[in-house]
TORFI-739762 format. One record per atom (N, C-alpha, C): residue in three letters; z, y, x; residue number from 1. Coordinates in pm, whole numbers, m for minus. Each point is the difference from the previous one (the first is absolute). Example, Ala and Ser with C-alpha at 12.3 -4.5 7.8 and 13.67 -1.06 7.14 Angstrom:
<node 'ALA',<780,m569,1319>,1>;
<node 'ALA',<0,119,m89>,1>;
<node 'ALA',<0,120,90>,1>;
<node 'SER',<m72,105,m35>,2>;
<node 'SER',<6,119,82>,2>;
<node 'SER',<73,109,m77>,2>;
END
This chain:
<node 'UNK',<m617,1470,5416>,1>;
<node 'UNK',<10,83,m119>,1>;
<node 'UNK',<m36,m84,m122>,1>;
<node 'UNK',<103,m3,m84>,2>;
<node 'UNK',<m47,m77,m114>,2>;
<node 'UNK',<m27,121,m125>,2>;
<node 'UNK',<m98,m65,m75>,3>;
<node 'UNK',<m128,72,m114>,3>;
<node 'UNK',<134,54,m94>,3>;
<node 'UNK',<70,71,m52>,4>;
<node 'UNK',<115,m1,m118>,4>;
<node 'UNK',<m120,4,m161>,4>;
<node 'UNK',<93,m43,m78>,5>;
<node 'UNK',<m57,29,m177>,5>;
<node 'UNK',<6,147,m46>,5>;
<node 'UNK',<97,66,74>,6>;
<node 'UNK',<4,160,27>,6>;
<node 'UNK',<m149,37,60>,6>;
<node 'UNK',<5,m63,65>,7>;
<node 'UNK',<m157,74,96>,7>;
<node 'UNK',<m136,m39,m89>,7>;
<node 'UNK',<27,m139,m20>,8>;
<node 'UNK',<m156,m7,m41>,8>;
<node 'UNK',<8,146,m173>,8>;
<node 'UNK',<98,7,m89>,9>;
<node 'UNK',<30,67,m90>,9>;
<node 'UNK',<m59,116,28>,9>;
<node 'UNK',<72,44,122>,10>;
<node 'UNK',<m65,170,17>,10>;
<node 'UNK',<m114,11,54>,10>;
<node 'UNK',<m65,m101,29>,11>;
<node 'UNK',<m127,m22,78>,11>;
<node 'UNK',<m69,17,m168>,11>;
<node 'UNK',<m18,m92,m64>,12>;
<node 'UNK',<3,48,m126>,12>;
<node 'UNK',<m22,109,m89>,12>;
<node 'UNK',<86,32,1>,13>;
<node 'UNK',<31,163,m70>,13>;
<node 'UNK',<m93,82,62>,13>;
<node 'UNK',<24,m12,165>,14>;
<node 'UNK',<m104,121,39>,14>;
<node 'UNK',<m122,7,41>,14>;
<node 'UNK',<m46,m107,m33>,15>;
<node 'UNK',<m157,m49,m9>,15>;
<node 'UNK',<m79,71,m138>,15>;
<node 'UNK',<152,m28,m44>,16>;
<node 'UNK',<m66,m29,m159>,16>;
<node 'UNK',<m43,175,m11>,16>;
<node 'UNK',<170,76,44>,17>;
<node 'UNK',<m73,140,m33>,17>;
<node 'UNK',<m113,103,114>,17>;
<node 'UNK',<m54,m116,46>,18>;
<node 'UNK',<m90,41,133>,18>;
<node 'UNK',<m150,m57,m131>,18>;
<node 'UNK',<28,m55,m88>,19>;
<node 'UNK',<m141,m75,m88>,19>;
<node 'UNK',<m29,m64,33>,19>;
<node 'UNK',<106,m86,67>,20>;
<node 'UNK',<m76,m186,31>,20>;
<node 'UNK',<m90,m115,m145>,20>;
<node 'UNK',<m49,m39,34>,21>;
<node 'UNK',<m79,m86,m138>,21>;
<node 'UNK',<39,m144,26>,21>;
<node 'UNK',<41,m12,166>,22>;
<node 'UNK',<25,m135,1>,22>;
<node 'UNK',<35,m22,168>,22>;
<node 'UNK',<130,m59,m11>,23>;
<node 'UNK',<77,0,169>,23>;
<node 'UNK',<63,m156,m16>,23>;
<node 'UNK',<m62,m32,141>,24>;
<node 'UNK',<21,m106,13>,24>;
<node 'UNK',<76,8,187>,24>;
<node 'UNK',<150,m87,m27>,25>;
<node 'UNK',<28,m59,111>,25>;
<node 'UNK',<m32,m133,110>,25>;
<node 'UNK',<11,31,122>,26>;
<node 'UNK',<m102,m81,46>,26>;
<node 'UNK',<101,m24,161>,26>;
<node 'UNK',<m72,m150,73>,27>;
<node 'UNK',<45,62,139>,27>;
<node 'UNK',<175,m133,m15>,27>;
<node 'UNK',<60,76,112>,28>;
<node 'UNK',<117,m83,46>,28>;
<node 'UNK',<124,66,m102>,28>;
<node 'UNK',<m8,77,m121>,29>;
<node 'UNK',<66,23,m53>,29>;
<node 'UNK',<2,m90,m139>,29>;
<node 'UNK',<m152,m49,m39>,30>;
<node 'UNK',<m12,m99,m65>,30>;
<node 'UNK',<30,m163,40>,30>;
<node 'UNK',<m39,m18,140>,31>;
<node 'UNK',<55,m103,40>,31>;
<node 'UNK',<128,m56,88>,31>;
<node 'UNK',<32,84,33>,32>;
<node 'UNK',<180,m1,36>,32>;
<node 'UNK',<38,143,m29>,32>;
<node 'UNK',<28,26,m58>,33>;
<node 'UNK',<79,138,m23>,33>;
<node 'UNK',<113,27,41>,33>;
<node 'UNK',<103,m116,25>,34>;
<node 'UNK',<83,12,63>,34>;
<node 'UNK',<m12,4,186>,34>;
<node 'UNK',<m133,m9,m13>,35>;
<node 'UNK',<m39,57,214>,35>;
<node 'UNK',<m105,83,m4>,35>;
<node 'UNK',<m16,67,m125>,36>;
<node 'UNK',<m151,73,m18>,36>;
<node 'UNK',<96,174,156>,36>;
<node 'UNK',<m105,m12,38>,37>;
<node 'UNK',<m11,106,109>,37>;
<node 'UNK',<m41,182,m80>,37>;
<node 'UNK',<m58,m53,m81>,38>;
<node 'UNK',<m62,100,m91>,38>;
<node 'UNK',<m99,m41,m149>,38>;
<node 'UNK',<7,184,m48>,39>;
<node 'UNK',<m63,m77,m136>,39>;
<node 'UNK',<m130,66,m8>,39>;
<node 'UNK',<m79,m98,m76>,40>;
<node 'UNK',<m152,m23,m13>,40>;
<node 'UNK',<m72,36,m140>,40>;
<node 'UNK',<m55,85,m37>,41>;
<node 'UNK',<m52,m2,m113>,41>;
<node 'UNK',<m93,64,12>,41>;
<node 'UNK',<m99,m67,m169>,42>;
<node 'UNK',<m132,16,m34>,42>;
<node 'UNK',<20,101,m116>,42>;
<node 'UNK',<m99,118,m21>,43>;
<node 'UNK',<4,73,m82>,43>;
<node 'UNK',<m143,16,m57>,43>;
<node 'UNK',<m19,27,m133>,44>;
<node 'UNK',<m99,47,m86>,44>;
<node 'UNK',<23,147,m97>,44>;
<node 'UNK',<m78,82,15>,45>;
<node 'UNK',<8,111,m95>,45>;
<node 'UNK',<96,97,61>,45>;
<node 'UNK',<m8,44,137>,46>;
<node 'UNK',<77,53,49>,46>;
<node 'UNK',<m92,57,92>,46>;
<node 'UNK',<m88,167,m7>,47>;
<node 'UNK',<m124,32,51>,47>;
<node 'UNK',<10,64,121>,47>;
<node 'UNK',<m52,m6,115>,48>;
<node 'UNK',<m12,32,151>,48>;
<node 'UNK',<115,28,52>,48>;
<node 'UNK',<74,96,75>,49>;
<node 'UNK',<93,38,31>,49>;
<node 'UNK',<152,m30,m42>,49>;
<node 'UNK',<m2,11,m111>,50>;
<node 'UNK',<105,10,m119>,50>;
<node 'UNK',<41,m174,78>,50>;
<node 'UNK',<m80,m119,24>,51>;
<node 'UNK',<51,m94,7>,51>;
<node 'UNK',<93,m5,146>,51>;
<node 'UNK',<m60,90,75>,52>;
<node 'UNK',<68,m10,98>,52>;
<node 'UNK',<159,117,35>,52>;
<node 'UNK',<m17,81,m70>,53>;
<node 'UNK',<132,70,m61>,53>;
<node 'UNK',<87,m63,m85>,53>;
<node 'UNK',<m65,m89,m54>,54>;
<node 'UNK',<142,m102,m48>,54>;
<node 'UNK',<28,m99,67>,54>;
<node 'UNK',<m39,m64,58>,55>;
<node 'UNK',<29,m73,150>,55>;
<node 'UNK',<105,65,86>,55>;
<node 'UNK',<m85,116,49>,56>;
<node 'UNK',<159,112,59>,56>;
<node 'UNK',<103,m4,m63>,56>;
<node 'UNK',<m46,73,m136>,57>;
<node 'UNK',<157,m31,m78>,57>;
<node 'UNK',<135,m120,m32>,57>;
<node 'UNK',<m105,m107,m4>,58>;
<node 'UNK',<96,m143,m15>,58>;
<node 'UNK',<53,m34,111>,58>;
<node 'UNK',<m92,59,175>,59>;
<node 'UNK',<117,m58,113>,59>;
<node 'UNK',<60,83,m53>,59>;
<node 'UNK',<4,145,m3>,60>;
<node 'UNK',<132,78,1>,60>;
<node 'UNK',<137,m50,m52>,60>;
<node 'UNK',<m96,m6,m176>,61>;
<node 'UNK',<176,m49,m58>,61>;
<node 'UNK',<20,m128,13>,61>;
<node 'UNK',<m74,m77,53>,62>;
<node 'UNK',<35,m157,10>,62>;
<node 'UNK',<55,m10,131>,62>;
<node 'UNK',<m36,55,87>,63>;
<node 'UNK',<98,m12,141>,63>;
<node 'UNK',<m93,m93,49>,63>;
<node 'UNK',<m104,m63,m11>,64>;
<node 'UNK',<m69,m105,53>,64>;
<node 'UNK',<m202,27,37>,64>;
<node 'UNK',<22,m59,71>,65>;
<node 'UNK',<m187,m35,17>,65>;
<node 'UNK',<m94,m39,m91>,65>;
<node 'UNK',<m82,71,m2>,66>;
<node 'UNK',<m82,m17,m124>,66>;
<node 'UNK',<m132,28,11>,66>;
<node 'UNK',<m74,m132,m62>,67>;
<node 'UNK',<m164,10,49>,67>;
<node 'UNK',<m74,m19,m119>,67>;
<node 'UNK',<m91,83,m41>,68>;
<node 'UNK',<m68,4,m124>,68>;
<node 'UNK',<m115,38,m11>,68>;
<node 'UNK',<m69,m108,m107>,69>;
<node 'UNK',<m186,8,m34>,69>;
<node 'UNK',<m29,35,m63>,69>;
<node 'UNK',<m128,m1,26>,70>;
<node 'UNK',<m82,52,m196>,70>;
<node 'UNK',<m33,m141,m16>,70>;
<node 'UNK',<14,m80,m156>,71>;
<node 'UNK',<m111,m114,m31>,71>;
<node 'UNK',<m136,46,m13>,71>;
<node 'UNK',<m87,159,m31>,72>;
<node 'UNK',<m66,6,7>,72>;
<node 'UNK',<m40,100,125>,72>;
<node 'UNK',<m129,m56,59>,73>;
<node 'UNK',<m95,m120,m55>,73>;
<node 'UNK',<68,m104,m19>,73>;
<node 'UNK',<m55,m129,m43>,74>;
<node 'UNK',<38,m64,9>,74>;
<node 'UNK',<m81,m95,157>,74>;
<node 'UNK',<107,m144,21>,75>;
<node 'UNK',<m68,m31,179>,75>;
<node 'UNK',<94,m133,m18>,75>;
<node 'UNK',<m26,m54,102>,76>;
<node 'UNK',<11,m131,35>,76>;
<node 'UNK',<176,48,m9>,76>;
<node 'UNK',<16,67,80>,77>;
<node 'UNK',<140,27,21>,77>;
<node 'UNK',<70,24,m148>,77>;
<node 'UNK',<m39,75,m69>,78>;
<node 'UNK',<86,81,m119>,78>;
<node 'UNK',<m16,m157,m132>,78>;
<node 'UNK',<m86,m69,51>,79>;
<node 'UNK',<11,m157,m67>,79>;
<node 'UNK',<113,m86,42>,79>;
<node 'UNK',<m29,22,118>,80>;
<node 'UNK',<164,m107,43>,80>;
<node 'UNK',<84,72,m49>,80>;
<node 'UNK',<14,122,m21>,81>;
<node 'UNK',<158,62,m36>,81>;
<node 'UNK',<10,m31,m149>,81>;
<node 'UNK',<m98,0,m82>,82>;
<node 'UNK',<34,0,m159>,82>;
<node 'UNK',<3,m180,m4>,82>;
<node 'UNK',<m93,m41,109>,83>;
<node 'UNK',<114,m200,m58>,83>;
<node 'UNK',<134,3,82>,83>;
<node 'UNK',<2,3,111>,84>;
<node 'UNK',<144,9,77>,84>;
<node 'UNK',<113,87,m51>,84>;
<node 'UNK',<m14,162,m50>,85>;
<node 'UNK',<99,69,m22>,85>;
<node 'UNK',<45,m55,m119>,85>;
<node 'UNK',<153,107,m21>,86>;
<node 'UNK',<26,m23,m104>,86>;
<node 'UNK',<m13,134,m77>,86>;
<node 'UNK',<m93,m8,m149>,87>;
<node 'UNK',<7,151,m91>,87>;
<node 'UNK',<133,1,m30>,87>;
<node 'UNK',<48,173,31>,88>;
<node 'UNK',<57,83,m25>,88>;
<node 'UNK',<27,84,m118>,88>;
<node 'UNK',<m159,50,m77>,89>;
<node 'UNK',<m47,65,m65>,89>;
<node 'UNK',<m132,m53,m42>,89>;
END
């Protein structure tokens, strides 16, 4: 499955109207995207639940696998994603 400029877009959009503050892509979609298996993202400002209802929502309309964090807290992990990923938002 390759990442489209369509996808990351609406990934985008519906972060944004979910109140993202800051989404970052991450994972095998940043580093081969053209063999990424699925997509990876980091989210900020997007409070309990709500983050994981937009997760649902993006496999839906994206047709694809989709795995998603909070940066906060912040952790060893949500550090590698803001040097490794790429911001989105």
């Amino acid at each position: 499955m390759a990442v489209s400029n369509a996808q990351i877009e609406r990934i985008i959009a519906l972060a944004k109207s979910y109140g993202a503050t800051r989404l970052i892509l991450f994972g095998s979609a940043v580093e081969t995207p053209l063999e990424a298996r699925d997509i990876d993202i980091a989210c900020d400002g997007i409070p309990g639940w709500k983050l994981y209802e937009l997760a649902s929502r993006l496999e839906n309309e994206l047709g694809a696998s989709l795995d998603i964090v909070s940066l906060t807290p912040p952790s060893r992990f949500t550090e590698y994603i803001v040097t490794k990923g790429k911001a989105l938002l």
